[in-house]
py3Dmol code that shows the C-alpha trace and the ligand (Angstrom):
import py3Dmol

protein = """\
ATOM      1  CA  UNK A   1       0.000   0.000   0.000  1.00  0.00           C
ATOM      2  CA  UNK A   2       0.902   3.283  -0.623  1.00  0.00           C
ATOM      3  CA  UNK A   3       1.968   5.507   2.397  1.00  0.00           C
ATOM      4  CA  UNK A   4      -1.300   7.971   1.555  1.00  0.00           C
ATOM      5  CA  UNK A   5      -3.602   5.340   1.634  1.00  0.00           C
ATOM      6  CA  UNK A   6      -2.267   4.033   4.867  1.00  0.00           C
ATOM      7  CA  UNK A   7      -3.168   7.493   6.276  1.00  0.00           C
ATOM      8  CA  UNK A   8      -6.861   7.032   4.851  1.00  0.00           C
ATOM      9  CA  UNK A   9      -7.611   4.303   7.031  1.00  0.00           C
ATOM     10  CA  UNK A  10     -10.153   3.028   4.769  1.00  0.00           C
ATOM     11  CA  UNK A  11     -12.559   0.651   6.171  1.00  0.00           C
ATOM     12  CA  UNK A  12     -14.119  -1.445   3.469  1.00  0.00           C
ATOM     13  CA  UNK A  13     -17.223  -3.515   4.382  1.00  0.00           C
ATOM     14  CA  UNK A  14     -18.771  -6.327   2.823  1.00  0.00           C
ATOM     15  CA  UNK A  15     -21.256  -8.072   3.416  1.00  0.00           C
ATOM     16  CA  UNK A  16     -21.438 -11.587   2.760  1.00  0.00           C
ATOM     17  CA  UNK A  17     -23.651 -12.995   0.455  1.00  0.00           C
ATOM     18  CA  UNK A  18     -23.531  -9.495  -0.682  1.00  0.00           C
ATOM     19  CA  UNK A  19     -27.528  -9.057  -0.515  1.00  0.00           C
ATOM     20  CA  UNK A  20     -27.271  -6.051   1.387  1.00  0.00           C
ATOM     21  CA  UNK A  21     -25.716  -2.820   1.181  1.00  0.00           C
ATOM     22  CA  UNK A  22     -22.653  -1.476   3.387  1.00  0.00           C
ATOM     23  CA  UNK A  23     -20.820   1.663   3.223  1.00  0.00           C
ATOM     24  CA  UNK A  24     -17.033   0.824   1.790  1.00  0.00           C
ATOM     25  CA  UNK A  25     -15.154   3.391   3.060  1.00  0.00           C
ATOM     26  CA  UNK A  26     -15.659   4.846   7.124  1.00  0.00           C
ATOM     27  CA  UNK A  27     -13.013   6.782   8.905  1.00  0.00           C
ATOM     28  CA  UNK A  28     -12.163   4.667  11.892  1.00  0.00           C
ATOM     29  CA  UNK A  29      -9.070   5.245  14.351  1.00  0.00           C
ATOM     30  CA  UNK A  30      -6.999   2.804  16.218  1.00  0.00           C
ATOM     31  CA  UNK A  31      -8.752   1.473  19.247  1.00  0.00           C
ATOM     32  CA  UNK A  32      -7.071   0.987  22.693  1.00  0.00           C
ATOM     33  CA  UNK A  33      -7.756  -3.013  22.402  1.00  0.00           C
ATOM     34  CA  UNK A  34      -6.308  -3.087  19.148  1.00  0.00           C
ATOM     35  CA  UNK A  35      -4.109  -6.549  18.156  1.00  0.00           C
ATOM     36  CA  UNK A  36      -0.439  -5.677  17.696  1.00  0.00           C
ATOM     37  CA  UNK A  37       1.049  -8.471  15.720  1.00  0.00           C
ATOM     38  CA  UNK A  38       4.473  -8.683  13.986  1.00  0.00           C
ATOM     39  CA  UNK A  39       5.099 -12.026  11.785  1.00  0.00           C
ATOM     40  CA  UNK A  40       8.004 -13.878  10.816  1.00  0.00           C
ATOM     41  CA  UNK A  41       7.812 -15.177   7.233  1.00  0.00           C
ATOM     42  CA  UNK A  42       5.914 -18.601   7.997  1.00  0.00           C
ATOM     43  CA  UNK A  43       6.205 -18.698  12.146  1.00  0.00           C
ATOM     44  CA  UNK A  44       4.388 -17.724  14.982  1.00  0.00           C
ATOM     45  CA  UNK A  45       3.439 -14.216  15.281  1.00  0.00           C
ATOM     46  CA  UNK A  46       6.278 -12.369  17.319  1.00  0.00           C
ATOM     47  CA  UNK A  47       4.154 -10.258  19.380  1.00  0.00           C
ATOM     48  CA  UNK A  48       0.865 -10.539  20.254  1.00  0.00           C
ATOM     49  CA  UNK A  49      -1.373  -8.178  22.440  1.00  0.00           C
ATOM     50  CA  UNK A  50      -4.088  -9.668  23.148  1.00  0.00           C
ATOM     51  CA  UNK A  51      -4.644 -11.937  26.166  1.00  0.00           C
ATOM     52  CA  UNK A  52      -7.978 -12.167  25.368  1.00  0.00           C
ATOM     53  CA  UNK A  53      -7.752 -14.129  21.977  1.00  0.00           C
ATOM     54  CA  UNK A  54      -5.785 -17.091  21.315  1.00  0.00           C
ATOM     55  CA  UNK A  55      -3.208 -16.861  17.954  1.00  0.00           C
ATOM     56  CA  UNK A  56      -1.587 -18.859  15.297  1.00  0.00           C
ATOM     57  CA  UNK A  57      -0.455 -17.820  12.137  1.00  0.00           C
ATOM     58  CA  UNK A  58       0.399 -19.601   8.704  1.00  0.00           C
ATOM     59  CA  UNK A  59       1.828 -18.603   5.478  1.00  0.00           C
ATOM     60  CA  UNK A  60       0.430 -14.724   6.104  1.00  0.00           C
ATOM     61  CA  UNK A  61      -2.854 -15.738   7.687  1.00  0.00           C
ATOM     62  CA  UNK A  62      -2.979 -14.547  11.574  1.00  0.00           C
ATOM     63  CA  UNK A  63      -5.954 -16.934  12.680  1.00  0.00           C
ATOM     64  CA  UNK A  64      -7.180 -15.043  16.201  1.00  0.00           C
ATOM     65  CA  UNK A  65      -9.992 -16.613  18.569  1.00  0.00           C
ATOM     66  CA  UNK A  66     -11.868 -16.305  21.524  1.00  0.00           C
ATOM     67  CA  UNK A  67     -12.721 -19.782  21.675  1.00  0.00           C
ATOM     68  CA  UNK A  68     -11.022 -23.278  21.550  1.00  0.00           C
ATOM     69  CA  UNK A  69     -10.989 -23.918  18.289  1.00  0.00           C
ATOM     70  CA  UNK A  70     -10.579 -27.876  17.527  1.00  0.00           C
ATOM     71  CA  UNK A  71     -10.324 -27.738  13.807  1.00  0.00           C
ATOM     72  CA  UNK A  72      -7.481 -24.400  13.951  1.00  0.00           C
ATOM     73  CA  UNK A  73      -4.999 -25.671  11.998  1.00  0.00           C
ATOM     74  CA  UNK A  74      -7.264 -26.887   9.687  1.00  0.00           C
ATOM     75  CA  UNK A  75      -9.156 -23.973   9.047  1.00  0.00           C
ATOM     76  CA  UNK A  76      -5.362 -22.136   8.963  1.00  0.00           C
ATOM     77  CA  UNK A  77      -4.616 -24.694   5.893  1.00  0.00           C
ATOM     78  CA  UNK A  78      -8.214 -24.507   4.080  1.00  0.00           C
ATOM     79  CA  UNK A  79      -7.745 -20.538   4.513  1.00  0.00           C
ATOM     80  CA  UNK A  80      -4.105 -20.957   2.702  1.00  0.00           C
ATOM     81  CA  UNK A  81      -4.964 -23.585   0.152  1.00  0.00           C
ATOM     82  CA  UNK A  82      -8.080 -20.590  -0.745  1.00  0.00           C
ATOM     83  CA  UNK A  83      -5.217 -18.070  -1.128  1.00  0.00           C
ATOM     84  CA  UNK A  84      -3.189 -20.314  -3.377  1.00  0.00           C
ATOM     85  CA  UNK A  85      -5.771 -20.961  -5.356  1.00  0.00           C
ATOM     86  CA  UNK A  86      -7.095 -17.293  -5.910  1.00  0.00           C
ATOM     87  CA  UNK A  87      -3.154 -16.170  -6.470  1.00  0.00           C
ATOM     88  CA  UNK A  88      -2.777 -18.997  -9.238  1.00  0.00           C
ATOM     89  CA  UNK A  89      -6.600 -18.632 -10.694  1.00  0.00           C
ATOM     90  CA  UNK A  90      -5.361 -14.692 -10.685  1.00  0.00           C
ATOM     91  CA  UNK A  91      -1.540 -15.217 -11.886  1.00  0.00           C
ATOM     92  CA  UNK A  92      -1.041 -13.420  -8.828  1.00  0.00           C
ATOM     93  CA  UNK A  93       2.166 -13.109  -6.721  1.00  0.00           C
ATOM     94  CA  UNK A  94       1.982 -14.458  -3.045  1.00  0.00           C
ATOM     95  CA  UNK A  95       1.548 -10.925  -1.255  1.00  0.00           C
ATOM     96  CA  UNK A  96       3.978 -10.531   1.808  1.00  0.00           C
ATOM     97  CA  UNK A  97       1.023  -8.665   3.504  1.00  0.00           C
ATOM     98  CA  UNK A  98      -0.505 -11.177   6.212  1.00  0.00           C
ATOM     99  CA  UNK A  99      -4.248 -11.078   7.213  1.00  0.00           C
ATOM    100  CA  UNK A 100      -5.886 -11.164  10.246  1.00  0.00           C
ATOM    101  CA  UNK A 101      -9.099 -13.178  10.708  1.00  0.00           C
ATOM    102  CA  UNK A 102     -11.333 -12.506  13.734  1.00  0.00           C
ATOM    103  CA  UNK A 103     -13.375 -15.641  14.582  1.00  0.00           C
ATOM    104  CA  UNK A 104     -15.626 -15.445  17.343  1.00  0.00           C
ATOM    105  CA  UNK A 105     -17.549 -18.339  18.788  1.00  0.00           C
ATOM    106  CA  UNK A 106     -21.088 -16.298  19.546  1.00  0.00           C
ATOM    107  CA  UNK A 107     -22.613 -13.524  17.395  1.00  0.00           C
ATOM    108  CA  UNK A 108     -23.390 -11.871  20.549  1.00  0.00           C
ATOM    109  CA  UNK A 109     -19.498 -11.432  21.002  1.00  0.00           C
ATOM    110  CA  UNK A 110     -18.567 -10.500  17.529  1.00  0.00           C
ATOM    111  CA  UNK A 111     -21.143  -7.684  17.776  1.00  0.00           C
ATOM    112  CA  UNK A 112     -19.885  -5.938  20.953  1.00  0.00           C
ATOM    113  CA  UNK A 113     -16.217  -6.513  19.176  1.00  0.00           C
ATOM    114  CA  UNK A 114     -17.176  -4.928  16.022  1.00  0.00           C
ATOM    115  CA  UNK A 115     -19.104  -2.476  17.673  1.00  0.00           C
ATOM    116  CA  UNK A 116     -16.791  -1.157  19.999  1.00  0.00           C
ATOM    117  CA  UNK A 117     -13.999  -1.138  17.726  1.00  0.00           C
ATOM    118  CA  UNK A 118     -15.850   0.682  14.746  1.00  0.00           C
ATOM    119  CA  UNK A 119     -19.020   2.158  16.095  1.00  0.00           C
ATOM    120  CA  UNK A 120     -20.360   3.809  12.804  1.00  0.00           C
ATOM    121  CA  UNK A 121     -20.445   0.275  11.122  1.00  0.00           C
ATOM    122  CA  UNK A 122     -23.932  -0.894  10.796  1.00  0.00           C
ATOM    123  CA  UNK A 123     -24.143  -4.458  12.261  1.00  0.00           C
ATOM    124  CA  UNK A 124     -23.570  -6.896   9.430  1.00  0.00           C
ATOM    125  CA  UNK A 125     -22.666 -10.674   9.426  1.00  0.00           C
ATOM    126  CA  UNK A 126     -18.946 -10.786   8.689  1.00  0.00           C
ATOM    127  CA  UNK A 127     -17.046  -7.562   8.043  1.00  0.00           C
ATOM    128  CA  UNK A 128     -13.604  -7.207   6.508  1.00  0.00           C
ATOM    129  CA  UNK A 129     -11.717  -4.270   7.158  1.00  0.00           C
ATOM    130  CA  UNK A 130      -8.384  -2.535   5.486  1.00  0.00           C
ATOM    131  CA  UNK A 131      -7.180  -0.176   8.481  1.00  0.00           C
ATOM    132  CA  UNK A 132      -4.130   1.802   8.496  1.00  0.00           C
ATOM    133  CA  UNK A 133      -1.846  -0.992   7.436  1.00  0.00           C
ATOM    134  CA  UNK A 134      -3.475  -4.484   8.549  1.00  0.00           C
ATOM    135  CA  UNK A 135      -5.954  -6.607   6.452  1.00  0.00           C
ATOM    136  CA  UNK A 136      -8.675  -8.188   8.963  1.00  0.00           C
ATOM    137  CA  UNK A 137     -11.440 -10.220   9.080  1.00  0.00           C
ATOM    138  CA  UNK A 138     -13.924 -10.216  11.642  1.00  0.00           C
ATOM    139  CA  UNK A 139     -16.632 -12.749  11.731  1.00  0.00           C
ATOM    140  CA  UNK A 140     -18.723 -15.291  14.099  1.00  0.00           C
ATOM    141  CA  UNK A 141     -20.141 -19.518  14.342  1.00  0.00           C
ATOM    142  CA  UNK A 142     -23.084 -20.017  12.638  1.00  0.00           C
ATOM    143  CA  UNK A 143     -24.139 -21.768   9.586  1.00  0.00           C
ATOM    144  CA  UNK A 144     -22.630 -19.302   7.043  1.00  0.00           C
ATOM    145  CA  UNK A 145     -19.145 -19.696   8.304  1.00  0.00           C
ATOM    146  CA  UNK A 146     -17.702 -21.636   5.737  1.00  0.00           C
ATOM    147  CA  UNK A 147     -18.730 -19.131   2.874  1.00  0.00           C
ATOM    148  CA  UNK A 148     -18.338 -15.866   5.362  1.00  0.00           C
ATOM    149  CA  UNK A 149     -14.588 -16.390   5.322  1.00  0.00           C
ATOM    150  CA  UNK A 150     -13.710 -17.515   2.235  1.00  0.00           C
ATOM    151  CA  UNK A 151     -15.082 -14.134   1.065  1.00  0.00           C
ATOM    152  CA  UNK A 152     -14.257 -11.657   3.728  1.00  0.00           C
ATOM    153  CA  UNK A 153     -10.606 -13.264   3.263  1.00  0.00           C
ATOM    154  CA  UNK A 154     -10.850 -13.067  -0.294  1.00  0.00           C
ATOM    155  CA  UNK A 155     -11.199  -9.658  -0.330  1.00  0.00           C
ATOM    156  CA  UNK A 156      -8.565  -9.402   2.046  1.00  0.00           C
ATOM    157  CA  UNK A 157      -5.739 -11.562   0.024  1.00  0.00           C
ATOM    158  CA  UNK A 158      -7.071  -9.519  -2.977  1.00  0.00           C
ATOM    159  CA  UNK A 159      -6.389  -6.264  -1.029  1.00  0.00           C
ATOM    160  CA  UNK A 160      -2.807  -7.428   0.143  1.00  0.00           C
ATOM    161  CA  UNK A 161      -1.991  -8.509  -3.748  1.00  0.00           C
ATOM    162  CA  UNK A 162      -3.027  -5.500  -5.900  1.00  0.00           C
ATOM    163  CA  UNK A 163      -3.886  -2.234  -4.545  1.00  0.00           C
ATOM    164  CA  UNK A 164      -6.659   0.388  -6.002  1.00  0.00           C
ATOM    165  CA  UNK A 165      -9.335  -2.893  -7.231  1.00  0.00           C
ATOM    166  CA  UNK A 166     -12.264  -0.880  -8.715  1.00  0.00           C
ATOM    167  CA  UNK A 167     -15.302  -1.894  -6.292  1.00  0.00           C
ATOM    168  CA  UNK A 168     -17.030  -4.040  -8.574  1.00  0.00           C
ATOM    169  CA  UNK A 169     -13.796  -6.109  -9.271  1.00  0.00           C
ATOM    170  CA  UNK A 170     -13.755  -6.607  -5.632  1.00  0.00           C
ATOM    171  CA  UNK A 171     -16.732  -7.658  -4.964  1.00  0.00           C
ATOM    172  CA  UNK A 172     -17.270 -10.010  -8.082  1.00  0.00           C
ATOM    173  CA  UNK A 173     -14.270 -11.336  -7.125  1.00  0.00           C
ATOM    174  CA  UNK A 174     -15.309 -12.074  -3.888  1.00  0.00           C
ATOM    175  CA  UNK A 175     -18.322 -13.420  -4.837  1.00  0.00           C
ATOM    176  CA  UNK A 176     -17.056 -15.769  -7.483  1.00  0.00           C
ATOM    177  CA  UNK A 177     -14.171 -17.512  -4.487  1.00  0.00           C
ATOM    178  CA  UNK A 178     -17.020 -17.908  -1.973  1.00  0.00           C
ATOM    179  CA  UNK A 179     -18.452 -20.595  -3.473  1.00  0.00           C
ATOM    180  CA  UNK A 180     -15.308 -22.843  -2.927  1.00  0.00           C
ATOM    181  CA  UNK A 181     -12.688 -25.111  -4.874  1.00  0.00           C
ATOM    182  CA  UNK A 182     -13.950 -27.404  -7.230  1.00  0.00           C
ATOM    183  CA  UNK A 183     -17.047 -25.068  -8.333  1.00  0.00           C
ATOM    184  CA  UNK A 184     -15.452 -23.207 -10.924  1.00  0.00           C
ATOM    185  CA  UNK A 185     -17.274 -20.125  -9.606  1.00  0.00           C
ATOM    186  CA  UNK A 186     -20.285 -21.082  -9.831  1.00  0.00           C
ATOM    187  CA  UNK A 187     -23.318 -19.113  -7.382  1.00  0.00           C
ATOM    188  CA  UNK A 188     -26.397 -20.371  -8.160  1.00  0.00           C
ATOM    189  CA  UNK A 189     -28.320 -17.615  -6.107  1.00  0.00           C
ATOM    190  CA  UNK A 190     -26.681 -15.497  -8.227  1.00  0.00           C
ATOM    191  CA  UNK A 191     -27.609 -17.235 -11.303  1.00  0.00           C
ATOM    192  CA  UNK A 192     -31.405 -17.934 -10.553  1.00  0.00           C
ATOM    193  CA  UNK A 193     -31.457 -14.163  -9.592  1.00  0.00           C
ATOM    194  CA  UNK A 194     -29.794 -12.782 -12.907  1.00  0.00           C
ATOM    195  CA  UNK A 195     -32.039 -15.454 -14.982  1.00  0.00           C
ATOM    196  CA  UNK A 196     -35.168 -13.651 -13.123  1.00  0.00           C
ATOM    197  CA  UNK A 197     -34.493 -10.155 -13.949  1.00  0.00           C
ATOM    198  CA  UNK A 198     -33.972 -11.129 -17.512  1.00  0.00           C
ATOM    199  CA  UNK A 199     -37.094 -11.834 -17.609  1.00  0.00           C
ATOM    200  CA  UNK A 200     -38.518  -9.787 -15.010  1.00  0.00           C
ATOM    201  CA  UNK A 201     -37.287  -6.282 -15.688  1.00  0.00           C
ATOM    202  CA  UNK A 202     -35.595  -6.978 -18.774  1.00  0.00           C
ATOM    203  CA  UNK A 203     -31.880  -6.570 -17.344  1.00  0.00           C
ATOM    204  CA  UNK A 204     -29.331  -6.704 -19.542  1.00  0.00           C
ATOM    205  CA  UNK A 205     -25.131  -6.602 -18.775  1.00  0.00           C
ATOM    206  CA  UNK A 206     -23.462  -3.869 -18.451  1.00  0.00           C
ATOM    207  CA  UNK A 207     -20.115  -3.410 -17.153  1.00  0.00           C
ATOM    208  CA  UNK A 208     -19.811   0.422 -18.462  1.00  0.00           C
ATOM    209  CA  UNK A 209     -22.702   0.930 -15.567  1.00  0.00           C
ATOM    210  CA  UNK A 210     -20.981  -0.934 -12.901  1.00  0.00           C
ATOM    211  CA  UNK A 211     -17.427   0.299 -13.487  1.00  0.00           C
ATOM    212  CA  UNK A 212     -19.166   3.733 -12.295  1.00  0.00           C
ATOM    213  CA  UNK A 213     -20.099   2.615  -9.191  1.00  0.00           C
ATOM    214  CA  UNK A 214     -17.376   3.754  -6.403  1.00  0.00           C
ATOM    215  CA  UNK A 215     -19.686   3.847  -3.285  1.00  0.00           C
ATOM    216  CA  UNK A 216     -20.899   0.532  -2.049  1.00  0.00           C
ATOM    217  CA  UNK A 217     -23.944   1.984  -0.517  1.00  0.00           C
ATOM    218  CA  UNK A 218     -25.247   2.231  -3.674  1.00  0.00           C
ATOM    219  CA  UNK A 219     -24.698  -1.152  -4.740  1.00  0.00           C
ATOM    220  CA  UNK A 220     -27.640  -3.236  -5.061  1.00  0.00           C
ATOM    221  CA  UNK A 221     -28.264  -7.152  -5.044  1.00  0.00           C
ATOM    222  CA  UNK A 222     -28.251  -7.106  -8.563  1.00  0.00           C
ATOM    223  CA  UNK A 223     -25.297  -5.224  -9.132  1.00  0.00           C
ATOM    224  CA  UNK A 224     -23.272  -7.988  -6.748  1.00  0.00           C
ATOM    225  CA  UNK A 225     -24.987 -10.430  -8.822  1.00  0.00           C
ATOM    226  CA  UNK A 226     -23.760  -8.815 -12.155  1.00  0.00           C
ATOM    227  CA  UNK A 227     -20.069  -8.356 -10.784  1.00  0.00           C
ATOM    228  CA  UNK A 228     -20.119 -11.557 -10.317  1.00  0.00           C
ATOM    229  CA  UNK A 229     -21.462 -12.681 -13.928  1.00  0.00           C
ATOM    230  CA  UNK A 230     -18.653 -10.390 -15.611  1.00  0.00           C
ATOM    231  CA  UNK A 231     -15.620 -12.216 -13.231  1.00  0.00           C
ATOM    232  CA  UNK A 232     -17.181 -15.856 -14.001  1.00  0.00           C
ATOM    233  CA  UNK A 233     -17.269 -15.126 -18.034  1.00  0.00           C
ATOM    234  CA  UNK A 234     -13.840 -13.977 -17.670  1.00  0.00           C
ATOM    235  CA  UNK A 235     -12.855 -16.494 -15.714  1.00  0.00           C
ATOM    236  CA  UNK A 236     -14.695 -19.355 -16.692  1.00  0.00           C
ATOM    237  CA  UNK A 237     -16.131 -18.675 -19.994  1.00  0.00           C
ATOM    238  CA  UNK A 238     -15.149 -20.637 -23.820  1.00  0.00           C
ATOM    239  CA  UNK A 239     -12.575 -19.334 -25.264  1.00  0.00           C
ATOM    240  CA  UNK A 240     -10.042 -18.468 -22.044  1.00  0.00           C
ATOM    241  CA  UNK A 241     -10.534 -14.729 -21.456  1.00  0.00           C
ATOM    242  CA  UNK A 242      -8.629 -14.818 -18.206  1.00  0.00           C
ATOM    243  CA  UNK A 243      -5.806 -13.020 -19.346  1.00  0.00           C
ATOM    244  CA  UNK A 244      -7.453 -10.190 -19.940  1.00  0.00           C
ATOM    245  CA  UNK A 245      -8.361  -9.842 -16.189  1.00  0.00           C
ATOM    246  CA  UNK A 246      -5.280 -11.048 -14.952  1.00  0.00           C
ATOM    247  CA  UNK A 247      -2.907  -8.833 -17.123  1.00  0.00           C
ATOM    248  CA  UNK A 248      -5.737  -6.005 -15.280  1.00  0.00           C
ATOM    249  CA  UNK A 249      -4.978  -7.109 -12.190  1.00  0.00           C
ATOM    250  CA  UNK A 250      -1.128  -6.746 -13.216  1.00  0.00           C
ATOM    251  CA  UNK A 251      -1.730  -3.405 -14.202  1.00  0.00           C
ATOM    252  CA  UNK A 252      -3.669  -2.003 -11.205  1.00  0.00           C
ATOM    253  CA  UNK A 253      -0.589  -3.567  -8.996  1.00  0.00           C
ATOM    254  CA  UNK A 254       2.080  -1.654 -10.821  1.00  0.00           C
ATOM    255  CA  UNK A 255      -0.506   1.704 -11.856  1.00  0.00           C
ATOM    256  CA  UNK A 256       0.055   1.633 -15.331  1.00  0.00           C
ATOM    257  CA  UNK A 257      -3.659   0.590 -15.916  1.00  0.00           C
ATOM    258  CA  UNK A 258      -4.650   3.707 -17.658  1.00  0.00           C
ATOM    259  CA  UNK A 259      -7.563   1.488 -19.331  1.00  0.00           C
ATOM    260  CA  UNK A 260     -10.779   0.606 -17.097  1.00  0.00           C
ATOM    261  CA  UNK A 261     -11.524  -3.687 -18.087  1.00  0.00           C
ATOM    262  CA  UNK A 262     -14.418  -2.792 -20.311  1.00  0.00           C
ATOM    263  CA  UNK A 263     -12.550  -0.735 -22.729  1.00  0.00           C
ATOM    264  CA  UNK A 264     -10.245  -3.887 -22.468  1.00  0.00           C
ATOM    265  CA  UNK A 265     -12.321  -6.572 -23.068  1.00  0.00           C
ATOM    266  CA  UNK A 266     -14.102  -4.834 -25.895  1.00  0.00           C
ATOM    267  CA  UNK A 267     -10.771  -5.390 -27.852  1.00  0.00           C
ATOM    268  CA  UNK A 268     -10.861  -8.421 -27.332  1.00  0.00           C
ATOM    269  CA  UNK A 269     -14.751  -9.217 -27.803  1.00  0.00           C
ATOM    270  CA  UNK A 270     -16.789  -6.474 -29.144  1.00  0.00           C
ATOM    271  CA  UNK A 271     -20.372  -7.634 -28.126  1.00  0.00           C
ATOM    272  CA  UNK A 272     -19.096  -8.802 -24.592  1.00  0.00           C
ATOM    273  CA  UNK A 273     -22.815  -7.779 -23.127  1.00  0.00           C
ATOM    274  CA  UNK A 274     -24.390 -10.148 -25.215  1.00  0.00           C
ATOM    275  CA  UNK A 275     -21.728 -12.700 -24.847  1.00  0.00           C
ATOM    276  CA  UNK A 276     -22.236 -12.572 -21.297  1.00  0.00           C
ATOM    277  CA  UNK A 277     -26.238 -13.030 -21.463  1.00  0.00           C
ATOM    278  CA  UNK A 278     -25.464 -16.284 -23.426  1.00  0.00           C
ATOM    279  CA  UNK A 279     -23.309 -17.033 -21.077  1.00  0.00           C
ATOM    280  CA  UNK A 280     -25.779 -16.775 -18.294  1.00  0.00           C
ATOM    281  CA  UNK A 281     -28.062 -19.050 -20.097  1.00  0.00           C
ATOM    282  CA  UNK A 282     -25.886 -21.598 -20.828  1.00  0.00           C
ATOM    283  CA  UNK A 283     -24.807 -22.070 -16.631  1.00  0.00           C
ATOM    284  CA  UNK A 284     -26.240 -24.494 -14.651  1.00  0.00           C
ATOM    285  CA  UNK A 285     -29.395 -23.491 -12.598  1.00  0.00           C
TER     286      UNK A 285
END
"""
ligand_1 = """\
1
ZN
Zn -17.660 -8.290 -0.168
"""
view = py3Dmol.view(width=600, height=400)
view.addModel(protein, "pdb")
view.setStyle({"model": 0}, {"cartoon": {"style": "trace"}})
view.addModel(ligand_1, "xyz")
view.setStyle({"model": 1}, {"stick": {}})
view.zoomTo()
view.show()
């Protein structure tokens, strides 16, 4: 991150599922319970202040809890395995910035966290956060776990990787690695939703539209729903379009990418909105 943006303290919240709508960017300060963490490459954590959360850490992930956890180092390994995969599904290099994941064992505890440490969030189910210079993760037991993490974190290795990710990017992104290994991508909610407002309201792609969304209060369900559509024809799509995202994604990292992704990918297929309807029809329901 740049030194400015570290000063910005940007919080960025997302909520899972990504039905609802959160405000990205809050000014927050440091809070007097704040975690204080300094990693070695692949050990331990060096310092840790926090007596009231226990702490292990694995290739960049800091894994805190306020519970015995039973499956930790498993849930350290799925967490790493997810951040392989999204660095080789992205061609992107390991980042060197860790991230911190929250877990609490009752909701009831994550909300007095969250809530004391950034008062002006509104209460959502899993929250990550990009403040001053750590990545975290904050989220709680319950049946949505599984998926809360994989994309709170997913934001968060996405964050650590390639600074500046236009805010549909992000969230398509996140949407599209929530679902899991061995999926391909593929969110049927999102699908059945998309398929509905075809034929409902007569909806039709546009990633013009979305790449002028900067304020995630204003994004809707469907416009979560589209970011997704637009990563998963890039991604997963005839034809391997991939490289046009990742070489994006290359470009945002080293700010030469003077081109937004639709001006892009309409080099490389003129009629992408339509190709991207087909697409939709052709996915599994
Ligand atoms: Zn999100």
């Amino acid at each position: 991150m740049r030194p400015h943006l570290l000063q910005l303290l940007l919080l960025s919240l997302c909520l899972t599922g990504c039905q609802g709508v959160g405000s990205r960017s809050l000014d927050a300060g440091p809070t007097a319970d704040e975690v204080k963490v300094r990693l070695n490459d692949d050990g331990p954590p060096a310092t840790v202040d926090s007596p009231a959360m226990a702490t292990s850490a694995s290739k960049q992930i800091v894994l805190h809890t306020d519970h015995p956890l039973e499956n930790r180092q498993r849930l350290l390994e799925d967490l790493s395995e997810e951040r392989s995969y999204i660095a080789e599904r992205l061609n992107l290099a390991p980042p060197a910035t860790p991230v911190h994941i929250y877990l609490f064992a009752k909701q009831a505890a994550y909300h007095d966290h969250v809530h004391a440490k950034f008062p002006q969030f509104p209460t959502r189910r899993a929250i990550f956060v990009s403040a001053d210079n750590q990545l975290s993760v904050y989220a709680h037991g319950g049946d949505h776990l599984v998926e809360d993490l994989r994309h709170e974190a997913t934001h968060g290795f996405l964050h650590a990787a390639t600074p500046n990710l236009p805010l549909w990017l992000d969230e398509g992104l996140a949407e599209f690695f929530e679902v899991g290994r061995g999926r391909e991508g593929l969110h049927r909610g999102h699908v059945d939703y998309l398929l509905g407002q075809q034929a409902i309201a007569n909806w039709k792609p546009d990633l013009e539209r979305l790449e002028q969304i900067t304020d995630a209060a204003l994004m809707t369900q469907l416009d979560y729903a589209e970011s997704w559509l637009w990563v998963h024809f890039l991604l997963e799509s005839a034809g391997d379009k991939s490289p046009v995202l990742t070489a994006y994604l290359a470009d945002l990292r080293s700010g030469t990418a003077e081109d937004a992704l639709s001006v892009r990918l309409s080099r490389r297929v003129p009629n992408a909105g339509d190709q991207v309807a087909a697409h939709l029809g052709k996915l599994p329901r």
